[in-house]
C-alpha positions, 0 to 999 in steps of 0.5 A: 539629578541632584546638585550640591554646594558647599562653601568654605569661610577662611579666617587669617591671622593675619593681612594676605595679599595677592603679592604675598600669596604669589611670592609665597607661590615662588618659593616652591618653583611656581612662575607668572607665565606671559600672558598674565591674564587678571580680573578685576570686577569694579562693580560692573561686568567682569573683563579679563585684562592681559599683559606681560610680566613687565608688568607683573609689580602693576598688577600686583599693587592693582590686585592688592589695592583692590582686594583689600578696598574689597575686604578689608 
């Protein structure tokens, strides 16, 4: 048996962020649904964090902070 990959490279016109994304998202009807479940590898094992949508701006700016420390 075979196996392939494939990948595919993005280029934006412009900065986009977790926060916008989800936004973009909440046009169309989509919601964050309890328990929001989040990763964040900070150059160590990856660990799946939960919390409730109380917490949803947190872990937006957590998110948005770390990807742009990431690939900005």
């Amino acid at each position: 048996m075979s196996s392939r990959s494939a990948d595919i490279d993005f280029a934006f016109a412009r900065e986009v962020t977790v926060r916008t994304t989800v936004e973009a998202l909440a046009t169309t009807g989509w919601s964050l649904e309890e328990p929001l479940s989040y990763m964040v590898n900070d150059n160590g094992p990856y660990d799946w964090h939960w919390t409730t949508s109380g917490h949803a701006a947190e872990v937006l700016a957590l998110l948005d902070s770390w990807s742009c420390d990431a690939l900005c």
